[in-house]
Each structure stands twice: as C-alpha cells, then as structure tokens.
N, C-alpha and C positions, 0 to 999 in steps of 0.2 A: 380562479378563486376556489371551485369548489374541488379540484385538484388537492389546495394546499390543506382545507381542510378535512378529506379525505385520509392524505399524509399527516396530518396532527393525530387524527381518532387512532389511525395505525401504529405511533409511533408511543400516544400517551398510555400509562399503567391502566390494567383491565384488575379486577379482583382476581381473575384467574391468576395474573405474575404476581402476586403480594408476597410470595415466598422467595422472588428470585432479587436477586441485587440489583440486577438489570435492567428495570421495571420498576425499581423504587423510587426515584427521582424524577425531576424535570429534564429533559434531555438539554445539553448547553456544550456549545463549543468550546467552553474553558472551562465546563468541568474539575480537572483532574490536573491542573498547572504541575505540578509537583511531579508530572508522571512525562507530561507531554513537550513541556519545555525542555528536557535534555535531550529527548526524541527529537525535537525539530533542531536542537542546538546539534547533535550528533550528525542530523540529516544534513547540515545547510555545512559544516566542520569538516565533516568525510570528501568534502568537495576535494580542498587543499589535500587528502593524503591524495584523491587519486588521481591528482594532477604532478603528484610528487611522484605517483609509481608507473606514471605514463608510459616512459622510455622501458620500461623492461619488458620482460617478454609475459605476456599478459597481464599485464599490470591494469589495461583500462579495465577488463572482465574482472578481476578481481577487486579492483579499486570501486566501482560501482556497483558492486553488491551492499556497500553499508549504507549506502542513503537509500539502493533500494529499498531494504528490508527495513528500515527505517519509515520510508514512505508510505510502506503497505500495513505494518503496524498501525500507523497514526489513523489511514483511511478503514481500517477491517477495526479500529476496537471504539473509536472515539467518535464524538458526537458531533459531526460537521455540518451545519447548516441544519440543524433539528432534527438528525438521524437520529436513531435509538443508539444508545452507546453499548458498548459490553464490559462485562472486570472481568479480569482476571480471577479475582474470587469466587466468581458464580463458579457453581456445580454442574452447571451445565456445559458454561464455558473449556470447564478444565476438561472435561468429559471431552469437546470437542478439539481441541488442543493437539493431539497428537494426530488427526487427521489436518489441520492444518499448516503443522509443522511439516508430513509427508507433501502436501500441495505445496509449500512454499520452496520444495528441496527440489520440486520441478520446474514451478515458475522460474528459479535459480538456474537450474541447467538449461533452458532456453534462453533468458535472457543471456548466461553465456554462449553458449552456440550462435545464437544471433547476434552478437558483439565479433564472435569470432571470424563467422561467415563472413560479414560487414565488411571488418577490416582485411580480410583475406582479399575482398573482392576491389581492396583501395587502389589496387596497383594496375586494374580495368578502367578505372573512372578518369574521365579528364579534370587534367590540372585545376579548374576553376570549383569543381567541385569540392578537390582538397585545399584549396588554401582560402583564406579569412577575408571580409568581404567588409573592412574596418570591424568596427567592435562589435560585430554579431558573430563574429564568427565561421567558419567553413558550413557552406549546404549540408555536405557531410555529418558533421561534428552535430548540426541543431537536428538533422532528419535523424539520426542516433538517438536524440535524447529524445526526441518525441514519441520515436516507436516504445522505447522503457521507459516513458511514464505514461504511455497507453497500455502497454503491459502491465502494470504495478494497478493501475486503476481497474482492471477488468480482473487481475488477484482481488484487489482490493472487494471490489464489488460483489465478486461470486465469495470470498469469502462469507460477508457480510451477511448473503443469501442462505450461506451454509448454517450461518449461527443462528437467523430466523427461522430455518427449518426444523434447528436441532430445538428451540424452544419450544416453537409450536407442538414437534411431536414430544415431548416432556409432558405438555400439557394437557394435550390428547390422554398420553396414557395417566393422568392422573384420575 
C-alpha cells in the first residue's frame, strides 16, 4: 500500500513541472484516445500483414517490426496503469526524441537478428517444437513472441526511464 502511494506522489504534478505538458494533467490510461487507438488498431491490424508476408524471405523479421514499434510507442509515451505519460509536445520530449529514435533503430536490429538466428536454428529443433499443439500454436512460434514482447517492454521501460531523467535534469538545471 505504501508502495502505491509512494508511485502516486512520484508520478503526480510537483510546482517544479508547471511549465511541462507532461506534468499538467492527471495521469489516465485513456488519456489521449485519439492518438492511441489507431496505435493499438495498427498494433493488433499488422498481425494480418505479417502473417501475409510470412512465406517470403524475411518476411516474419520484417512483418513484426510494426506492431513492434507500435508496442513500444504505446508502453514508452502513454499512461498505463497511473504511469506518468509523455507528449509529444513537451520540449523536453522533442529534445529527447532523436536519442530514442537512435535506441529504437537497435532495439530493431536485434529484435531482427534474433528472429533471424531463431528461424536459422528451426531446421536443429525437433518436429514437435515446430508444429501447432491445436490452437495455441507451435512451442516455437509462442517462445518467439514472448522473447519480443520481453524485448519491447525492457525498450519500453528503459525508454520510459530515459524520459524521467531527461526531465529531472531539465529541472535541475532550472
């Protein structure tokens, strides 16, 4: 209990953030509909293309970078469960923006690499690993998606981390 309150005092507006956007509101998971519902429509939508682009040749690696980035947008800007949220607007934000974008262009090339290793190593695994186990699916296929969306959440998180830094020292040097 004294955890969650803890996380409220950390998360609610100080006079110090009165100038950021970020800090102006109540933190809420539905905040920003308008922003985050095409996010999760695009997230949950990209499934279909890259089950369409499966058969080619890297088509899964390719195919599941848009719900990745999709994923980690939603967790790194948005207010999930009474996080602090970020906009896009903030100055601080934009400020850190292109350090994010450089971070997201390597989480990107591991999470390819490690799709590609994966499937390089399919042709090592015994059969029951690759084929469907009824409607869950191949071991394979869900141990895949859990390692990138353990990836995605530890972007997401250390981003997250990046942005509370860049505030705090905003603040500092004020």
């Amino acid at each position: 209990m004294f955890d969650q309150l803890d996380e409220q005092q950390e998360t609610q507006p100080t006079a110090d953030h009165a100038h950021c956007e970020c800090y102006d509101h109540e933190p809420s998971t539905f905040d920003r509909p308008e922003l985050w519902i095409p996010i999760i429509i695009i997230m949950f939508a990209s499934f279909f293309f890259l089950l369409g682009v499966a058969d080619h040749p890297y088509g899964i690696q390719l195919g599941s970078l848009i719900p990745y980035t999709a994923f980690v947008a939603l967790g790194t800007f948005s207010a999930q469960r009474g996080m602090q949220p970020y906009f896009f607007e903030c100055s601080i934000v934009q400020q850190t923006m292109p350090r994010l974008l450089r971070r997201h262009g390597g989480f990107v090339a591991a999470i390819v690499l490690l799709e590609t290793i994966a499937l390089y190593l399919t042709r090592y695994m015994p059969a029951s690993w690759l084929t469907a186990n009824g409607k869950d699916g191949s071991p394979f296929a869900t141990s895949l998606c859990i390692i990138c969306v353990c990836v995605g959440c530890v972007e997401a998180f250390t981003n997250r981390s990046l942005l509370e830094r860049a505030h705090a020292k905003t603040q500092e040097d004020l």
